[in-house]
C-alpha positions in Angstrom: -114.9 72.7 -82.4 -117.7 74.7 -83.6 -120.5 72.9 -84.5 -123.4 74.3 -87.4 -123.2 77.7 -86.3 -125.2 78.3 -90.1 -126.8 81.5 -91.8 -130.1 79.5 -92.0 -130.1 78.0 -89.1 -129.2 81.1 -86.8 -131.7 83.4 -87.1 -133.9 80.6 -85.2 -131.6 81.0 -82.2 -132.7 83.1 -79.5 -129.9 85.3 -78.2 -127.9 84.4 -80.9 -126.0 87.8 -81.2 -124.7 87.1 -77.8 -123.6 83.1 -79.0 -121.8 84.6 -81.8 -120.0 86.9 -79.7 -119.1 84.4 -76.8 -117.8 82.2 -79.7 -116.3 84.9 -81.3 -113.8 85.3 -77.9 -113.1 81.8 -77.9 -112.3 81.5 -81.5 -110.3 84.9 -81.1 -108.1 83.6 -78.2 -107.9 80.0 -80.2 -106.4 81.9 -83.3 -104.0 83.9 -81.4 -102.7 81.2 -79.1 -102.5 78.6 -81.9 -105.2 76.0 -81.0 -106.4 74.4 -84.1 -110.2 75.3 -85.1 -112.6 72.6 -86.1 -115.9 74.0 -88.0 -118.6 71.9 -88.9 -121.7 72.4 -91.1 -124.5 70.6 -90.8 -126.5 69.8 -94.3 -124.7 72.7 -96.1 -126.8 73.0 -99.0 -130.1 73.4 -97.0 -128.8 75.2 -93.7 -126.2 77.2 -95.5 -123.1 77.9 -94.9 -120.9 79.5 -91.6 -122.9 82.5 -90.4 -120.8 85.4 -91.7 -120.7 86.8 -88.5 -119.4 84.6 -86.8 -115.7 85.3 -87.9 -113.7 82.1 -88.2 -109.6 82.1 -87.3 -107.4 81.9 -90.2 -106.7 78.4 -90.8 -109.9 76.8 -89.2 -110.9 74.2 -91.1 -114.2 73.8 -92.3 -116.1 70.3 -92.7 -119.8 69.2 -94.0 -121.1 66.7 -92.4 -124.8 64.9 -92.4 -124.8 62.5 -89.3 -125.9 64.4 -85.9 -122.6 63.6 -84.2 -119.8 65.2 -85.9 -117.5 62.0 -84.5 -120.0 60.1 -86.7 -118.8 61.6 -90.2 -114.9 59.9 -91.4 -113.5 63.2 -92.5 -114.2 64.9 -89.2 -112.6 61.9 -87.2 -109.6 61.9 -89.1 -109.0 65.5 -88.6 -109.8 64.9 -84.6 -106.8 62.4 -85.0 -104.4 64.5 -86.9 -105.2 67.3 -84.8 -103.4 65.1 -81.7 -105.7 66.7 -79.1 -107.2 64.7 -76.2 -109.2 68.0 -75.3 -111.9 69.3 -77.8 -113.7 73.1 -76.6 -117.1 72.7 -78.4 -119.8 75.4 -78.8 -123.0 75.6 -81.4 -126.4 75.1 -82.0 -128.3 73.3 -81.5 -127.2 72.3 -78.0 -130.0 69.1 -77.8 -129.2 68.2 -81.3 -125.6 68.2 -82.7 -123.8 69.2 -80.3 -125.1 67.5 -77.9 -125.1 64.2 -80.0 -121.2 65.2 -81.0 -120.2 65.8 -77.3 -121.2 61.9 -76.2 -119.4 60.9 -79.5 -116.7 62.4 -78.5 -116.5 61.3 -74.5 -117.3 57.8 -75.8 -113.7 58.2 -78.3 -111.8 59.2 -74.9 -111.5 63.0 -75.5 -112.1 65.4 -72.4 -115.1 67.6 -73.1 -115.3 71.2 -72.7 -119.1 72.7 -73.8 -119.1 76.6 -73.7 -122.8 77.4 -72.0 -122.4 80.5 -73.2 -121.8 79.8 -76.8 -123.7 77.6 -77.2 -128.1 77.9 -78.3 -131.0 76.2 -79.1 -134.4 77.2 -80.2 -135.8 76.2 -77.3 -134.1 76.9 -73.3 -135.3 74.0 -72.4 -133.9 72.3 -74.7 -130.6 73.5 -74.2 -130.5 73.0 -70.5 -131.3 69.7 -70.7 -129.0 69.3 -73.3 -126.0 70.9 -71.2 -127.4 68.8 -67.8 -127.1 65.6 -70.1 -123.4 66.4 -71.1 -122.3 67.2 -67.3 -123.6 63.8 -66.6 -121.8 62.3 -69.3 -118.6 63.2 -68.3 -118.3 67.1 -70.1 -117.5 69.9 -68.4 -119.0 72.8 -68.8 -117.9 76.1 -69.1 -118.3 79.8 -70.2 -116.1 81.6 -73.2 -114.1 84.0 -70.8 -112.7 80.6 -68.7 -111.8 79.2 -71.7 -110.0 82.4 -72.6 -108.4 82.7 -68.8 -107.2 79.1 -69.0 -105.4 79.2 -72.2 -104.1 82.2 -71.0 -102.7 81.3 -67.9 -101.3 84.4 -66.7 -101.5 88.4 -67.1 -98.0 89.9 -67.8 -97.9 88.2 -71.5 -98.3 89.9 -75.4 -101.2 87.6 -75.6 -102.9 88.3 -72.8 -102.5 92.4 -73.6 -103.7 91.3 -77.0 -106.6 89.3 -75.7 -108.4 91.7 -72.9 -109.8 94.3 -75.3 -112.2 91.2 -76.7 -112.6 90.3 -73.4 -113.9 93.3 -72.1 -116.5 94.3 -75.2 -117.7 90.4 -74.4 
């Protein structure tokens, strides 16, 4: 799940360049190994859309939503269900906001958490790391994007994995 990763919203992300990219792994080793992509976009008509370079999967799906906690907003929670996944990867911005509000929402529904420190920003460091210390506590685990992409992985010797290691190794 990516979570408000919007044009307006970005440029007041530090390091976002590097966000986008580490999300850009994830999302790249999601599309190729055929896990489904959840995008959501806070407030669309005042943040904006998806940032354009952040380059979504074919066949994510993309959701507005207005409540904090993307578990909060019906359309999102019925795609969680039909999605049949008891495991959500989640990266964004703002980490003390959305997806930090979405993460609890989503440990509280029963799914296993996985927040991507590296993917993930806020306009403040603080901010985030208390953000990312509040979701450990919770119950999330956190990770980086090149874990992700190891785990789904799982092993070396595969077409995906050859497909894979070029994106890791520019990341």
């Amino acid at each position: 799940m990516v979570v408000d990763v919007q044009a307006r919203l970005a440029p007041a992300i530090p390091g976002i360049t590097a966000l986008v990219d580490r999300a850009g792994l994830v999302l790249a080793a999601a599309e190729r190994l055929g896990v489904p992509v959840l995008v959501t976009e806070q407030y669309p008509k005042g943040l904006g859309a998806t940032a354009p370079e952040l380059a979504l999967p074919k066949g994510a799906t993309v959701l507005p939503k207005i409540a904090f906690s993307a578990v909060d907003d019906p359309s999102i929670k019925a795609f969680l269900r039909r999605a049949d996944r008891d495991q959500i990867v989640l990266l964004g911005t703002e980490t003390h906001v959305c997806v930090l509000q979405t993460g609890l929402g989503l440990l509280a529904e029963g799914y296993a958490v996985f927040v991507v420190a590296d993917a993930v920003g806020s306009r403040g460091e603080d901010s985030k790391r208390l953000a990312l210390d509040r979701l450990k506590g919770a119950g999330a685990v956190v990770v980086s994007a090149e874990m992700v992409a190891f785990e789904w992985l799982r092993e070396a010797d595969t077409d995906d994995f050859r497909a894979l290691i070029g994106r890791i190794k520019q990341t």
